[in-house]
VEXZA-119940 format. One line per 4 residues: their letters; for each residue x, y, z of N, C-alpha, C. Coordinates in steps of 0.02 Angstrom, whole numbers, plus 50000, padded with zeros to 5 digits. Atoms other than C-alpha are relative to their C-alpha. Example, Ala and Ser with C-alpha at 12.3 -4.5 7.8 and 13.67 -1.06 7.14 Angstrom:
BEGIN
AS = 50045:49941:50000:50615:49775:50390:50045:50060:50000  49958:49941:49997:50684:49947:50357:49961:50055:50037
This chain:
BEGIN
XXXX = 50042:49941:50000:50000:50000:50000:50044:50062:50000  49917:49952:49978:50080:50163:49967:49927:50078:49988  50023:49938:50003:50015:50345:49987:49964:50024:50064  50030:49964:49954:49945:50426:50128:49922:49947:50029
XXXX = 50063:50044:49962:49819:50317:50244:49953:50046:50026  50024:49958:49967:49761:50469:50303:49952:50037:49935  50002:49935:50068:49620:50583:50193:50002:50065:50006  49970:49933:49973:49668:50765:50287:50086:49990:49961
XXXX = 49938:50020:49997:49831:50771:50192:50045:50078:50002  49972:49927:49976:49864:50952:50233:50060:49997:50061  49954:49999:49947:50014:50998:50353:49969:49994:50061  50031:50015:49922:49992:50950:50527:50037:50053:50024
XXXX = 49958:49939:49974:50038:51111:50635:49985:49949:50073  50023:50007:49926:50040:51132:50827:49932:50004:49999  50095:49980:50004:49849:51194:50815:49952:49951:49999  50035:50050:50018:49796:51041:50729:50026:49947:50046
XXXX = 50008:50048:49953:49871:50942:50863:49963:50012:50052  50024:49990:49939:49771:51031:51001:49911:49987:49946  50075:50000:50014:49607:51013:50875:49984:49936:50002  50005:50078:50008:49635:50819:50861:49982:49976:50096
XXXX = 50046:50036:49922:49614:50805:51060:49926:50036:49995  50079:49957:49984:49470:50935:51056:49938:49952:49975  50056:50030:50020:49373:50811:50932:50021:49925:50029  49983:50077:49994:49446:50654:51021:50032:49970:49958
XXXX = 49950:50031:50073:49555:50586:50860:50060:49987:50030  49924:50002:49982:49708:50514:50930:50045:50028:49966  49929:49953:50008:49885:50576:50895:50038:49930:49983  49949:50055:50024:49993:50442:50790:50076:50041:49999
XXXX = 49925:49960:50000:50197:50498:50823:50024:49928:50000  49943:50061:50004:50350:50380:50777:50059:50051:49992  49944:49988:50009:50522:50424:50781:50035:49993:49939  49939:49996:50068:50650:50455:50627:50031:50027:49992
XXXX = 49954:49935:49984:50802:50511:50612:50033:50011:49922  49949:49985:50066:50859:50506:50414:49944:49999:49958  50038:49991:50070:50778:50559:50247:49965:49936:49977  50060:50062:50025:50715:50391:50192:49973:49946:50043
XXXX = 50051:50026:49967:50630:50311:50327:49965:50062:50010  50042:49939:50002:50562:50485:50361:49942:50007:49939  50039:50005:50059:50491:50490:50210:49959:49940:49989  50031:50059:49981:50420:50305:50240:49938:50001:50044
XXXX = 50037:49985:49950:50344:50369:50392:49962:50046:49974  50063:49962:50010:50266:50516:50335:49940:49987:49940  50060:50046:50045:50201:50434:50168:49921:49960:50028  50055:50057:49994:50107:50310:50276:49930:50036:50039
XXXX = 50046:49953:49956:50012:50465:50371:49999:50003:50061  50003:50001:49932:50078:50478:50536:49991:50079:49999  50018:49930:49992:50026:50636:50615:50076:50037:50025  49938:49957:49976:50207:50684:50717:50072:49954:49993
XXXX = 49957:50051:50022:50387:50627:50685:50045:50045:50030  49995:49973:49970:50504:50654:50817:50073:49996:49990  49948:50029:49984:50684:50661:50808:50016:50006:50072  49978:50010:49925:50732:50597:50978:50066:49990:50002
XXXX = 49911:49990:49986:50906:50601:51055:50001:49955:49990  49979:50077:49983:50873:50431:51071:50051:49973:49928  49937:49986:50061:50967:50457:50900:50078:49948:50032  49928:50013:49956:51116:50433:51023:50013:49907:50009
XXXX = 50005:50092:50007:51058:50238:51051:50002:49982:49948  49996:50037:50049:50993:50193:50889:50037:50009:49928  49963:49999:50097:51113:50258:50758:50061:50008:50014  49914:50000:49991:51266:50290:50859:50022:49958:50035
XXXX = 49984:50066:49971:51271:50126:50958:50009:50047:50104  49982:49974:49949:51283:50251:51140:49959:49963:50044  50043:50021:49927:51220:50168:51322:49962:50031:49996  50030:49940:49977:51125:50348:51342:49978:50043:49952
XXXX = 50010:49926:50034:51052:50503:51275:50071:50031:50004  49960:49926:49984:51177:50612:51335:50040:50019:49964  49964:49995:50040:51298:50602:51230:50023:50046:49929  50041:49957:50058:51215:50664:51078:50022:50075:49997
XXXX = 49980:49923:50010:51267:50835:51023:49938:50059:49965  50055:49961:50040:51163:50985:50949:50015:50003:49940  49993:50030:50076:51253:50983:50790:49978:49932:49984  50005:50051:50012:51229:50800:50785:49908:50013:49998
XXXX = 50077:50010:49983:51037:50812:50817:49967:50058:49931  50039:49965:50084:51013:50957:50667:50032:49960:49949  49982:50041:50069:51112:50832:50552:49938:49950:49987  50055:50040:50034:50972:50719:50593:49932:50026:49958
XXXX = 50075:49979:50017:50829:50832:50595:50003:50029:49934  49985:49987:50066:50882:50915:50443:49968:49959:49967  49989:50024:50055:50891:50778:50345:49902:49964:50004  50085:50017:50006:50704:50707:50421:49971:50054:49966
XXXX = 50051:49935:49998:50630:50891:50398:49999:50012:49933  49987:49998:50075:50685:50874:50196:49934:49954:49973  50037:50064:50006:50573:50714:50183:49941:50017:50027  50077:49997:49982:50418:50771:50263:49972:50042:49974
XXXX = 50069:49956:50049:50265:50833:50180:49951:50009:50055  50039:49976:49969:50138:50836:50294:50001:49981:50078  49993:50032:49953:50186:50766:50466:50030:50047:50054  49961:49965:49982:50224:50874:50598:50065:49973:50051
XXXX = 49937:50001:49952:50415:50887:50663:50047:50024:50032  50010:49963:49928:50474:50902:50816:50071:49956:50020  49944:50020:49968:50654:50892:50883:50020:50007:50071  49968:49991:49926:50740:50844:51055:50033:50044:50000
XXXX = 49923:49977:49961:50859:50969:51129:50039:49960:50037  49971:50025:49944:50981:50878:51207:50044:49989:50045  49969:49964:49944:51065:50869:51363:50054:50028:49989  49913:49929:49990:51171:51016:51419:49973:50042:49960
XXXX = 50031:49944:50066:51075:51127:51265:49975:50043:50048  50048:49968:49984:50953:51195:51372:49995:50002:50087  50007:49994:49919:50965:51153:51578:50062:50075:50021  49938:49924:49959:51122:51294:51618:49949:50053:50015
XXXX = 50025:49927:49975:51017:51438:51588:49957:50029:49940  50044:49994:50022:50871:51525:51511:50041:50031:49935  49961:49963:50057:50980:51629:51388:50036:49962:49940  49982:50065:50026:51072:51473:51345:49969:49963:49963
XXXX = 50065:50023:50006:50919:51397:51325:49982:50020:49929  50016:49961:50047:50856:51513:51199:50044:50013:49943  49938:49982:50050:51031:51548:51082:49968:49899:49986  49999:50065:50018:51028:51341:51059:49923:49978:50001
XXXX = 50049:50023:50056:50849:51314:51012:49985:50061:49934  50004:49976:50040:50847:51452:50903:50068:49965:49915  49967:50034:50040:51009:51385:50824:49968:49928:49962  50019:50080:50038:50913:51192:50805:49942:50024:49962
XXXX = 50049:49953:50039:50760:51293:50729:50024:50035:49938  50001:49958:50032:50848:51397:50619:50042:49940:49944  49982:50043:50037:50958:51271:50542:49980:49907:49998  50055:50067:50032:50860:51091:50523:49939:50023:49979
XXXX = 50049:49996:50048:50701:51175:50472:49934:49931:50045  50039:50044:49947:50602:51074:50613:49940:50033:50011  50035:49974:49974:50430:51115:50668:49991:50036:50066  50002:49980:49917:50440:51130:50863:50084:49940:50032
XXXX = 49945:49991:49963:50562:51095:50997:49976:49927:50079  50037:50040:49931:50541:50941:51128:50051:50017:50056  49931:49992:49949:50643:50989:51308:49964:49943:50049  50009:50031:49955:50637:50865:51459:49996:50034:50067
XXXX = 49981:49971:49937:50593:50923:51633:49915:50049:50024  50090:49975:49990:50423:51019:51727:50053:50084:50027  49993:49947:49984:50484:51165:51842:50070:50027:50008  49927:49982:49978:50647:51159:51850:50030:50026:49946
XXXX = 49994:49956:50071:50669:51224:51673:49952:50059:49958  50047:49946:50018:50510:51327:51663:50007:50067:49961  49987:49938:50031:50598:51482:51640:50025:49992:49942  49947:50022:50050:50716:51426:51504:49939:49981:49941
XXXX = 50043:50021:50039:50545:51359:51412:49943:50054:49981  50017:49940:49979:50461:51527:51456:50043:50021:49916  49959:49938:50034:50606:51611:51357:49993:49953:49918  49987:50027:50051:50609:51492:51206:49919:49983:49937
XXXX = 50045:50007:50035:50434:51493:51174:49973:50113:50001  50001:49907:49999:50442:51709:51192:50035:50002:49920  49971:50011:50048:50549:51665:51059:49965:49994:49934  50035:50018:50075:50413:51595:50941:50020:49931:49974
XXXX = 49992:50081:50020:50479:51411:50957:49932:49971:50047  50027:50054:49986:50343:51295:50981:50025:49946:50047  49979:50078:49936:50375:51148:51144:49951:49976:50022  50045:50068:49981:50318:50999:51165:50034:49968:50070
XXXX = 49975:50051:49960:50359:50932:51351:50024:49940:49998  49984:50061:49983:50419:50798:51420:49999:49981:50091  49982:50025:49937:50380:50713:51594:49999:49930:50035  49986:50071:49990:50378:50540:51676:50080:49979:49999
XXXX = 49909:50006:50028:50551:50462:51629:50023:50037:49971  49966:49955:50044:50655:50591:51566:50083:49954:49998  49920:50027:50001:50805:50498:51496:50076:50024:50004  49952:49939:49990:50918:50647:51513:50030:49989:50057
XXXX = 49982:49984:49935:50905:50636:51695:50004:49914:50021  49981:50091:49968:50969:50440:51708:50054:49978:50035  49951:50012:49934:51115:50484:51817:49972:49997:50054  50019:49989:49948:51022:50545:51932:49922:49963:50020
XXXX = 50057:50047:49974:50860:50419:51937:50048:49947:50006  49977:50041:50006:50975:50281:51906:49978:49936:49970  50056:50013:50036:50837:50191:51818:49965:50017:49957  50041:50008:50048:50731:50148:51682:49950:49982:50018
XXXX = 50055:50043:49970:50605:50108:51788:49922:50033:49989  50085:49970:49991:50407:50162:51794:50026:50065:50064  49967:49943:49948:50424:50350:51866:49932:49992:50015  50069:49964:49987:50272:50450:51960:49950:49927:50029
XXXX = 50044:50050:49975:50217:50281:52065:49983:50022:50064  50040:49936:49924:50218:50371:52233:49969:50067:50011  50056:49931:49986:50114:50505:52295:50043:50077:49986  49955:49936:50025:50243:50640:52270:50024:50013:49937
XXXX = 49969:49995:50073:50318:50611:52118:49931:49997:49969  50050:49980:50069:50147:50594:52031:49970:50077:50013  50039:49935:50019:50077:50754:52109:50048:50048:49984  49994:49959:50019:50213:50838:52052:49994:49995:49905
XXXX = 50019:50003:50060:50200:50774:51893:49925:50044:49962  50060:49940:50018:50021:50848:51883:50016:50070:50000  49990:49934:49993:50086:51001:51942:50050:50037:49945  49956:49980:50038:50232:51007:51824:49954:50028:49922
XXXX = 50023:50015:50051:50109:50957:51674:49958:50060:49982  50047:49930:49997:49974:51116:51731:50041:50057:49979  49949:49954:49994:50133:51227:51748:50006:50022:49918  49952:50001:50082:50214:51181:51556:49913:50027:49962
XXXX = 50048:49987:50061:50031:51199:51465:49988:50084:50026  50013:49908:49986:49991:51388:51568:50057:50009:49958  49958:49958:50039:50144:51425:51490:50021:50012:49930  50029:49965:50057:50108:51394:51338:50024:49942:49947
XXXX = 49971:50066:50024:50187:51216:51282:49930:49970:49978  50049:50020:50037:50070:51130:51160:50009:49935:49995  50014:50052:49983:50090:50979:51201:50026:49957:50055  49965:50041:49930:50157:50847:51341:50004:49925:49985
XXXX = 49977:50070:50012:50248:50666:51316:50005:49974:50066  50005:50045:49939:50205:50568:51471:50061:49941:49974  49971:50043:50023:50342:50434:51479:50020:49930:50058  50001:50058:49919:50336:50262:51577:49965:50026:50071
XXXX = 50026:50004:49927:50222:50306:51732:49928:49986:49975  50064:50033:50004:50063:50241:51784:49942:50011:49969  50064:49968:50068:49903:50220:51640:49969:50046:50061  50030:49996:49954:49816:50262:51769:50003:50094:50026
XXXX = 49973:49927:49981:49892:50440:51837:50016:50055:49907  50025:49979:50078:49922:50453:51612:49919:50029:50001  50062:49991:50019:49730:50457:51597:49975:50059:50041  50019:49958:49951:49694:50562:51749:50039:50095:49982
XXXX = 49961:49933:50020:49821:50710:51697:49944:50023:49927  50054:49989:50081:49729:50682:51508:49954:50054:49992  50051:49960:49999:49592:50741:51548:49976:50045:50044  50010:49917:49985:49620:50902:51645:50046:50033:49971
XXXX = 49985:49991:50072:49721:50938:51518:49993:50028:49938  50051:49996:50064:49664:51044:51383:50076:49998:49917  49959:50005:50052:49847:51037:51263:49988:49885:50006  49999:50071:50020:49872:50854:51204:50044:49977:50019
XXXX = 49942:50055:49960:49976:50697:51290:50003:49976:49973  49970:50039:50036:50073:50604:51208:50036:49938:50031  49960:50035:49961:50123:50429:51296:50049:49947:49984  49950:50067:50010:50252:50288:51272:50007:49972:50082
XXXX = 50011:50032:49917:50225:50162:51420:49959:50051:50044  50048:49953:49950:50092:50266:51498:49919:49965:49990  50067:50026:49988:49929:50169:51454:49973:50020:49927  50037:50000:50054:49778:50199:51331:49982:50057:50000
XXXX = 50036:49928:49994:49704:50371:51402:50046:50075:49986  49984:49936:50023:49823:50469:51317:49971:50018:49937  50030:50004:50057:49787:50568:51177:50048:49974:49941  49975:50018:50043:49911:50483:51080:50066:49962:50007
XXXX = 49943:50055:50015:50061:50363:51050:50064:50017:49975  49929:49991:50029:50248:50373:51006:50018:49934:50010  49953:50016:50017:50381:50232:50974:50039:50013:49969  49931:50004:50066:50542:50225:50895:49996:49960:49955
XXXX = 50028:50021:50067:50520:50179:50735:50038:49929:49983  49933:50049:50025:50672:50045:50718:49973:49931:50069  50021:50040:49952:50587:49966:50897:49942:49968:49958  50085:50029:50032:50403:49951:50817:50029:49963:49935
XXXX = 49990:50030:50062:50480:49881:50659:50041:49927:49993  49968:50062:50016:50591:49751:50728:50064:49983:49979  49951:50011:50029:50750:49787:50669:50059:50016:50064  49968:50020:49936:50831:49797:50837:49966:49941:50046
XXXX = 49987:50072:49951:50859:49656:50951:50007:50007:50076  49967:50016:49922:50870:49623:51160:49955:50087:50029  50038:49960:49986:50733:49782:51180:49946:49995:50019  50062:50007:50010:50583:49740:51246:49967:50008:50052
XXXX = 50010:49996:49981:50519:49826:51347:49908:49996:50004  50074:50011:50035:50308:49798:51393:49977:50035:49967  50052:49953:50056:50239:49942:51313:50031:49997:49923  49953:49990:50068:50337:49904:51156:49958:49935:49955
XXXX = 50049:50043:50008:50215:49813:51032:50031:50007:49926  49960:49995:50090:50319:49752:50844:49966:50001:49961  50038:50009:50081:50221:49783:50690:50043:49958:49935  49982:50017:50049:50348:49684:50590:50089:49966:50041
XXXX = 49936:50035:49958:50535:49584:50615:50036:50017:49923  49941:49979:50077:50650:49692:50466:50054:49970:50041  49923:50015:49979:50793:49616:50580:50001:49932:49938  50004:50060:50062:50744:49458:50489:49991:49987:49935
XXXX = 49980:50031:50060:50702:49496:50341:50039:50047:49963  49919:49955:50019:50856:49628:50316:50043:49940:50002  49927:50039:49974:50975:49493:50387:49980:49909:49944  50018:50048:50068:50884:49339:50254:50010:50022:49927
XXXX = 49978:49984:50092:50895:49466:50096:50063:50000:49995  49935:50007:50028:51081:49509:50125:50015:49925:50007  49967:50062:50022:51124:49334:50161:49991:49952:49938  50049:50017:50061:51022:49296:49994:50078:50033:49947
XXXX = 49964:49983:50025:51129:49425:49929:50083:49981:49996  49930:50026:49975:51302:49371:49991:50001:49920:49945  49997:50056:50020:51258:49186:49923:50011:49994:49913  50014:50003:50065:51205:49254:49751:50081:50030:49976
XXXX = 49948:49992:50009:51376:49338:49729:50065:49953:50026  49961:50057:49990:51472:49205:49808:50013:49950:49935  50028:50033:50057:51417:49104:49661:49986:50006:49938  49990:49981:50067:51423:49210:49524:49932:49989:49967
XXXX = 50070:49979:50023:51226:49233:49514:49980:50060:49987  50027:49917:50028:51223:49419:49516:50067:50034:49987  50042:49995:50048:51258:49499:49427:49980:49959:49929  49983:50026:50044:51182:49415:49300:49988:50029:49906
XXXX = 49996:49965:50057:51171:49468:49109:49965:50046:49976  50051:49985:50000:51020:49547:49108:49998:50072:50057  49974:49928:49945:51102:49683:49252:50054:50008:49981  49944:49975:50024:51250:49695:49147:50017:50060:49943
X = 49999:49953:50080:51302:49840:49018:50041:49967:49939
């Protein structure tokens, strides 16, 4: 099947993500970080396409986010933000870009804005960066939160674990989540904590949630695109659900391929000049 699954095939803005909760319509987001899966992805009609740091894991082999650079992160988004037609996209800052200081803050998303050609801006964190998100959306950049697991901050949880299970950490999570939309963030990525405390934020809520491991009552979904597809291995975490196994049948065509040149099957005359 090829062309747009979707029949709205107009640009998806921020706007149209806050009109898709208003009429109830979930929120489809996947991750991509290069021109032709990007272009894969947005063909098939996903609504948001995110480059995530997680960049740092799946294309540079890193333990962590952190690593990741801001040049490195507009090489990706760039090259996604070339490839999309109607999908809106939305890049990580990542760590060290944006926690020092609000000024800081602001010079380095204007820089990932001005050169990848990205829609909006995702930062990690509720109050403790407020101001810095304050100044970047004064700016005229578009942000999309982030709370629950923030992978940024994995020195200091020391875990991958389900955040926001005790009574403190989820009410500040509510509180963080009220905080980021007054100020003017258009959307919020719940990440790993309870469906349960997901659904309940949802719907007092009036910008749109976005969850990975958070349950059903958000208004919408993310994976990494290379997880949902199968082409990584030894990942599996529960909320992670494969639409397909390209490890297998990437790793069956080249060995197809390898055999046919071993053997002096390809090329054969018919692919020759």
């Amino acid at each position: 099947m090829s062309g747009y699954l979707v029949s709205d095939n107009r640009k998806v803005t921020t706007h149209r993500f806050i009109e898709m909760k208003e009429r109830g319509e979930k929120i489809s987001m996947l991750t991509s970080y290069d021109f032709t899966t990007a272009g894969i992805v947005d063909g098939a009609g996903i609504d948001g396409i995110l480059i995530g740091d997680s960049a740092s894991n799946v294309m540079v082999g890193n333990s962590t986010t952190l690593p990741i650079t801001i040049d490195q992160m507009i090489y990706h988004a760039s090259a996604v933000a070339r490839a999309v037609k109607r999908a809106l996209v939305v890049c990580d800052m990542p760590f060290g870009s944006y926690q020092v200081d609000r000024k800081e803050g602001v010079k380095n998303a204007i820089k990932i804005m001005k050169e990848s050609g990205c829609d909006a801006l995702k930062l990690e964190g509720g109050v403790e960066i407020i101001d810095t998100v304050k100044g970047i959306l004064d700016a005229g950049i578009p942000v999309m939160a982030h709370l629950g697991l923030t992978p940024q901050s994995i020195n200091k949880f020391g875990t991958y674990a389900v955040r926001a299970k005790e009574e403190a950490e989820a009410e500040k999570l509510v509180s963080d989540a009220l905080l980021l939309q007054e100020a003017g963030c258009f959307s919020v990525v719940f990440e790993k904590v309870p469906a349960s405390l997901a659904t309940k934020v949802s719907k007092e809520l009036t910008i749109p949630t976005i969850g990975i491991g958070a349950g059903n009552g958000t208004d919408g979904q993310i994976l990494v695109v290379d997880d949902m597809l199968g082409m990584t291995k030894g990942f599996s975490p529960k909320f992670l659900r494969r639409y397909a196994d390209l490890n297998t049948v990437m790793t069956d065509a080249i060995g197809n391929y390898i055999r046919d040149v071993k053997s002096s099957y390809f090329p054969n005359s018919e692919e020759s000049y």
